[in-house]
C-alpha atoms as one frame of an Amber mdcrd trajectory, in Angstrom:
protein
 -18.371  18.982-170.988 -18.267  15.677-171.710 -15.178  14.819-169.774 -16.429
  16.267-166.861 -19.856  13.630-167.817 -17.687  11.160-167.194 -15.448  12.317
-164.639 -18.840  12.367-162.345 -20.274   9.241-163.560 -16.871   7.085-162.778
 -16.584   9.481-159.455 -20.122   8.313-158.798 -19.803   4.738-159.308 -16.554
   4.508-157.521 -18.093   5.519-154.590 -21.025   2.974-154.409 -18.644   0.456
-155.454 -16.454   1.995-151.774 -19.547   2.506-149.924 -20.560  -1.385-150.285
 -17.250  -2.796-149.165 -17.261  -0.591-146.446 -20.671  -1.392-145.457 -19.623
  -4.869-144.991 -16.271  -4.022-142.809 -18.153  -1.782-140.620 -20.628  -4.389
-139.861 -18.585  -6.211-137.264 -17.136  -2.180-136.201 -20.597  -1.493-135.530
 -21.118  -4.509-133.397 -17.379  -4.120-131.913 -18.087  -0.724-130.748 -21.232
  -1.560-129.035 -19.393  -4.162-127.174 -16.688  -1.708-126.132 -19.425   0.296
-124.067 -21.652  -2.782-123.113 -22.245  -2.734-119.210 -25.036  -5.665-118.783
 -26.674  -5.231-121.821 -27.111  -2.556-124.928 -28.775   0.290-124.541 -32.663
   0.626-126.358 -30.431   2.758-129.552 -27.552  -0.251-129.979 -30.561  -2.739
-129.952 -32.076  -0.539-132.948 -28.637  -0.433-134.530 -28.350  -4.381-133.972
 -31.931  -5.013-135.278 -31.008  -3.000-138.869 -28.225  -5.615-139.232 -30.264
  -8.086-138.644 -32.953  -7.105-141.565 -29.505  -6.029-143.503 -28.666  -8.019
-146.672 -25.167  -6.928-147.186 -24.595  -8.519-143.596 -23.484 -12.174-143.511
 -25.689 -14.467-141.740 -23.027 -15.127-138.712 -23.063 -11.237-138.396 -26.982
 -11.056-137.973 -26.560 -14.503-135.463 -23.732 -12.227-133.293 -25.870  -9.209
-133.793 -29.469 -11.318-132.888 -27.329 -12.820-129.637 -26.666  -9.278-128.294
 -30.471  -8.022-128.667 -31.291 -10.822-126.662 -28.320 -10.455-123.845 -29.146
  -9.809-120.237 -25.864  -9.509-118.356 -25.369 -13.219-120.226 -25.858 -14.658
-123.525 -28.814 -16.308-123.439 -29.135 -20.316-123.610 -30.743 -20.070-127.432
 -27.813 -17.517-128.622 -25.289 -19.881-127.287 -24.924 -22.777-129.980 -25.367
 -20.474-132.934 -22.235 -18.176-131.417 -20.207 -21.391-130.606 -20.456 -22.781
-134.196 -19.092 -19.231-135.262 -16.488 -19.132-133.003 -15.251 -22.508-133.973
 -16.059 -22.105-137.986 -11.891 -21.803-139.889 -13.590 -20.180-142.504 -15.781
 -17.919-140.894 -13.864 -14.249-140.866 -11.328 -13.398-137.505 -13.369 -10.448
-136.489 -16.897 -12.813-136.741 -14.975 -15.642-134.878 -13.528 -13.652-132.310
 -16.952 -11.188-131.626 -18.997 -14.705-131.260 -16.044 -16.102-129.054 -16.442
 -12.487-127.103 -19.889 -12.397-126.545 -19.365 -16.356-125.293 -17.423 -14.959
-122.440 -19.055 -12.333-121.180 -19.994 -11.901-117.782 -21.841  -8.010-117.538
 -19.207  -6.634-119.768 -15.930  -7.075-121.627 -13.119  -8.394-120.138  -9.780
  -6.037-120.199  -8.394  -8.207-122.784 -11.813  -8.695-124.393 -11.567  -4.281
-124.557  -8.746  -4.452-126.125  -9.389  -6.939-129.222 -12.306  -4.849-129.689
 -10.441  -1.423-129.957  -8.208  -3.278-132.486 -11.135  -3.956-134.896 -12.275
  -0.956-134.535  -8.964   0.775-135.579
C-alpha cells in the first residue's frame, strides 16, 4: 500500500514538474501555429489564446511582447509593436524560436511568407 503511496505521489509530481516545462515550449508553438494560418490578422479565438499569454506568468516577457504585437496586427504590425519586436529579433540571448517569431511577424505583409511557413512548421514539429 504504501509503495503504491508513493508510486502516485512521485507519478504525480513528475508530471507537474513535465507539464511546466512544456507549458513554456508550447508558448512560442501556440503563437507559431497561429501564424501558420494567419491571413491578415487572427481570428477573435487566436486573439483570446494570445491575450491568456499575455496575463500568463510562466510566459517570458518577449513572448507576451510577440503575442501583444499579433492582437494588435491588421494585415501589418502596427507602428507601436514594431520596436519592441525589433529589439527581440536582434537580442543573442533571447531564445531562436522568440528571435525568429519577432523577426516573422516584422516581415509580414497579410500573411507568412513560403519560407516564413516553413520555419514555423519546424517549431511546431
Amino acid at each position: 500500500m504504501e509503495n503504491k503511496l508513493f508510486l502516485t505521489v512521485t507519478l504525480l509530481l513528475a508530471m507537474m514538474i513535465g507539464g511546466q516545462t512544456a507549458s513554456a515550449g508550447s508558448t512560442t508553438q501556440v503563437i507559431a501555429q497561429i501564424l501558420l494560418k494567419l491571413n491578415h490578422h487572427p481570428s477573435d479565438s487566436e486573439k483570446q489564446q494570445l491575450a491568456q499569454i499575455t496575463k500568463d506568468s510562466a510566459a517570458s516577457e518577449r513572448e507576451k511582447a510577440i503575442a501583444n504585437a499579433l492582437i494588435n496586427l491588421n494585415h501589418t504590425v502596427a507602428d507601436s509593436d514594431q520596436a519592441p519586436l525589433r529589439q527581440i529579433a536582434a537580442d543573442a540571448s533571447a531564445p531562436g524560436n522568440e528571435r525568429e517569431l519577432a523577426s516573422i511577424i516584422l516581415s509580414l505583409n497579410h500573411k507568412p511568407s513560403a519560407g516564413d511557413k516553413e520555419k514555423l512548421k519546424k517549431m511546431i514539429e
